[in-house]
Each structure stands twice: as structure tokens, then as C-alpha cells.
N, C-alpha and C positions, 0 to 999 in steps of 0.2 A: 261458602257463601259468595260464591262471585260466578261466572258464566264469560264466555267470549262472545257472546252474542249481546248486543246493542241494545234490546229491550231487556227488562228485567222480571225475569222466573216468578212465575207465581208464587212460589213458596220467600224469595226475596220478597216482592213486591209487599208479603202479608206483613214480613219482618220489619220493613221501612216503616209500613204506616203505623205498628204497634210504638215501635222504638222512638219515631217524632213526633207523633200522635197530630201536629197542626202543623202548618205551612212554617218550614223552618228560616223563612227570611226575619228578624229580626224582631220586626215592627208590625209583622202579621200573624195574627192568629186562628187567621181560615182553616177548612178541613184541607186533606191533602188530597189531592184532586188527580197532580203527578209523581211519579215518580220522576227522578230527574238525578243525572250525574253534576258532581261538584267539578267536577273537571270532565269539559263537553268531553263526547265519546272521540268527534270529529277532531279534535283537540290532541287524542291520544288517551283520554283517560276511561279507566277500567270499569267495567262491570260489576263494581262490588260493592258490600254493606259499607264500607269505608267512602268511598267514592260514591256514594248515593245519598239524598237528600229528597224527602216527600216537601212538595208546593203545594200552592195553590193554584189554580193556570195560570191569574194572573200574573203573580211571581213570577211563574216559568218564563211566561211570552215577556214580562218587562228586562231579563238577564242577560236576554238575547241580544238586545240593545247596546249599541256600541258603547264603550265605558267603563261597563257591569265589570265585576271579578268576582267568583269565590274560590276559596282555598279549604281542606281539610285545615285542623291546628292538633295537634297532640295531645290526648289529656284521657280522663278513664272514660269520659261518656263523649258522642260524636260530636263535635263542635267544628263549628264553620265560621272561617272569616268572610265578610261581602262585605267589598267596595265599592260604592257607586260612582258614578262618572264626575260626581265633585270633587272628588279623593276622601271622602269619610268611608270611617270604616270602622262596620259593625262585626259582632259577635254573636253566634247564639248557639244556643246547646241543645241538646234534648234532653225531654227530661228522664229522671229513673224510669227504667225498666218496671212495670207491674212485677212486685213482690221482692224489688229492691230496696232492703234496710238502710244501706249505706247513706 
């Protein structure tokens, strides 16, 4: 599930939008428009399900803004820390996977 190349595999790309199903900043719940790495690629950061996060553009285009941070956090479903340029700082998850009990 991951690629060295900068855009993300079609077959990625399906998996992100199933897995996040809406724009994973916090406080929005738009469709997901982009795919988008949690840690920029320019950054250093990878090409993978890990490192990826579906937005919505506006999302995307407002993180680019000086301030923004997001971070992976560790846990069984992908979650994401985003800080914004006041220094609050959200959380959010995705939700189960279609046909997870858990």
C-alpha cells in the first residue's frame, strides 16, 4: 500500500476515500475531493495509506498556509493530529471500515 511516486495509485487513491469516507480535518465533513499526504511529500514524507489523508480542496489549499501541522498518531483506525497556526490542536479519526464490527 504505498508507491514512491508523489501522486497516489489508483488503487490507494480508492482505499483512502473508502477508509476516510469525508474531508479528514476535524471540523469538516465535505466529500474528499483530495488525496493528500499527512506529512508533505516535499517534506520527506511517504506515499502510503499511513501517510495519507482524503480532504476536501478547501482543506487541502487552507494547510498549506503557514502555521498549519498535521501528524499521524498511533492507534487501530488512522488518526490525525492538526494544529493550526493559534496552536490548538485537533484530532480526528476515520471512521470503521465498511463491515467492521469492532
Amino acid at each position: 500500500m504505498d508507491s514512491r511516486a508523489r501522486f497516489f495509485p489508483a488503487g490507494l487513491a480508492r482505499f483512502i476515500a473508502t477508509r476516510d469516507q469525508t474531508c479528514s480535518t476535524p471540523w469538516c465533513d465535505a466529500p474528499v475531493r483530495h488525496n493528500d499526504h499527512v506529512v508533505a511529500w516535499a517534506a520527506g514524507g511517504r506515499t502510503t495509506a499511513e501517510n495519507a489523508q482524503g480532504l476536501c480542496a478547501d482543506c487541502n489549499y487552507v494547510k498549506e498556509a503557514p502555521g498549519w501541522g498535521a501528524e499521524t498518531v498511533p492507534g487501530t483506525r488512522h488518526t490525525r493530529r492538526t494544529t493550526t497556526p493559534t496552536g490548538h490542536v485537533y484530532r480526528s479519526q476515520s471512521p470503521p471500515l465498511p463491515g467492521d464490527t469492532s
